[in-house]
N, C-alpha and C positions, 0 to 999 in steps of 0.2 A: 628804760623802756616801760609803759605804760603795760599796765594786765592788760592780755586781751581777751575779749569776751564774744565767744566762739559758736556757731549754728552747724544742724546738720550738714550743710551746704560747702561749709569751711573749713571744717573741723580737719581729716584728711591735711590739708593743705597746709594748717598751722603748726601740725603736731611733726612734719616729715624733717625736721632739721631740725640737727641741736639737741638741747636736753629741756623737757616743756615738762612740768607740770601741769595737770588739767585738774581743775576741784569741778568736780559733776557734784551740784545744788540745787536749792530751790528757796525762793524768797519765803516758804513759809517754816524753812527748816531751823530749831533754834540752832542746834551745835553748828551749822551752816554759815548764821551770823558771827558767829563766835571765834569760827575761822577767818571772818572776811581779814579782819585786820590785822593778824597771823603774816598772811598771804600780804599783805603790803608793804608790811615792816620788811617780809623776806624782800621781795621785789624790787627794795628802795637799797638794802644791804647788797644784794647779788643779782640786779637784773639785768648785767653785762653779761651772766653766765647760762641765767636759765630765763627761759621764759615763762612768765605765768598766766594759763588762760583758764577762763570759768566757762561752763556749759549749764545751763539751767534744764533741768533734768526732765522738769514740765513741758517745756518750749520744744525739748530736741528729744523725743523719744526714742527715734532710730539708733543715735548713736549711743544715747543709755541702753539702750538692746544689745546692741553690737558687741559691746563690753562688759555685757551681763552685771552691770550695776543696781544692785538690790536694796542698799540703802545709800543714807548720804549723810552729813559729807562723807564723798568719796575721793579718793585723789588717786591720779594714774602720774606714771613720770613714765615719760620716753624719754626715749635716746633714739634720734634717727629714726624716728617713728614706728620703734618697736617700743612695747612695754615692759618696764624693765624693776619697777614697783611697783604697788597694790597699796595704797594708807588706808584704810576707813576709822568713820571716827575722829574725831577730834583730838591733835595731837600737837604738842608742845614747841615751839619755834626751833626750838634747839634741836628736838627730832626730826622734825623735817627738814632742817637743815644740814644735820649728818647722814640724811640719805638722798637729799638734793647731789651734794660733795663728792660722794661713791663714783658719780658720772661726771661731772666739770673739769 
C-alpha cells in the first residue's frame, strides 16, 4: 500500500482503522527529509500491517492544533484511531519499527 498523504478534510477518516502512523512535516524541514525514506523502506517492509500517512503541517494547521504538535518531524501512531505513541525527532528504522510492532 502506497503512503498516504493526508488533509485536514481527511485526516479523521484515515487515521479510524488499524494501526496508522502519521509523520506531521513540512517540505522545508531538514530532519523531515531525512525521514522521508525511513518511512518508505518501512512501508515497502510492513505496509500490509500498518499504514503510513504524511500531513504537511503548513497546508493543515487545524489538525497540527488539534494534536498540539510543536515541532517536526513529528509522528503519532494509532490504533483504531486512538493515539497510542508520540516519536518526535528523528528516529532510527529499527525504532520505529519496534514500536510500530507493540500494535500489529
Amino acid at each position: 500500500m502506497a503512503i498516504v498523504h493526508v488533509t485536514d478534510n481527511d485526516f479523521h477518516q484515515e487515521i479510524s482503522e488499524g494501526v496508522v502512523l502519521t509523520d506531521f512535516w513540512a517540505p522545508w524541514c531538514g530532519p523531515c527529509k531525512m525521514i522521508a525514506p525511513v518511512l518508505e523502506e518501512i512501508n515497502e517492509e510492513i505496509g500490509d500491517q500498518v499504514t503510513i500517512a504524511k500531513l504537511n503541517v503548513d497546508d493543515n494547521q487545524a489538525t497540527a492544533g488539534e494534536f498540539g504538535i510543536m515541532s517536526i518531524p513529528t509522528m503519532l501512531l494509532f490504533k483504531d484511531g486512538e493515539v497510542v505513541e508520540q516519536i518526535v525527532g528523528f528516529q532510527p528504522k529499527e525504532q520505529l519499527m519496534e514500536q510500530i510492532q507493540k500494535y500489529t
